[in-house]
C-alpha positions, 0 to 999 in steps of 0.5 A: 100575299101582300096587304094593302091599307091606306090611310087619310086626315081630312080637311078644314070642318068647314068644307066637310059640312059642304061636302057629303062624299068626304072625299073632297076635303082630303089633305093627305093620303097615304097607303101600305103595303105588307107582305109579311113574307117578304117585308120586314115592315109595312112600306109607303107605296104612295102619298099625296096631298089635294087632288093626288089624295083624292085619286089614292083614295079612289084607287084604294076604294075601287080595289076594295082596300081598306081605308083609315081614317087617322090625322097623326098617322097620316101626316107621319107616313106622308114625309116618308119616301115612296118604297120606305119601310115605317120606322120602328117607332110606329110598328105598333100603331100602324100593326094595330090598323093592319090587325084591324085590316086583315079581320076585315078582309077575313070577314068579308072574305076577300083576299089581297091583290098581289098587283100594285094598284098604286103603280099608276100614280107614278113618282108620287110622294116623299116629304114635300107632300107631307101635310102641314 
């Protein structure tokens, strides 16, 4: 069963103040996926800035997928390329959130979609969406 999660930074607190949905001033997206059955480590299955962040974001929420707030972490996975695995040096803070993910999921009591929800992006991502 694969794992989804997706994290985000938002942007300047200016435009947060204007904007009750905190949505609109997202500067980067980025989400996972880990099947620990498959996968040696989580994967970057899509990253974007601006508009694209927005749609990662609201494809995340309406999948039920669990979203992260973290600036640091965002702007590291973003200069991934799409289908990279994370690399070793953030094993531990990215399995802190997954942790955090699945005693959600458990909670709530849903399990993980097997389908790519992300797939409809396209070829978005890699380092030139990166947060700056």
């Amino acid at each position: 069963m694969a794992g989804w999660m997706c994290g985000f930074e938002r942007g300047d607190e200016a435009v947060r103040k204007d904007n009750k949905d905190g949505i609109g001033e997202t500067k980067t997206a980025v989400a996972l996926r880990y099947d620990a059955n498959q996968e040696a480590a989580p994967r970057v299955v899509a990253t974007g800035r601006g508009d694209l962040a927005r749609r990662i974001l609201t494809v995340a929420g309406s999948h039920g997928i669990p979203v992260h707030e973290d600036p640091t972490l965002a702007q590291l996975l973003a200069k991934l390329e799409l289908g990279t695995e994370i690399p070793a040096e953030l094993y531990q803070v990215v399995a802190e959130v997954l942790a955090f993910v699945y005693r959600l999921n458990r909670q709530v009591g849903e399990g993980s979609s097997e389908t790519d929800p992300f797939g409809s992006l396209g070829g978005t991502g890699g380092p030139g969406l990166s947060a700056k």
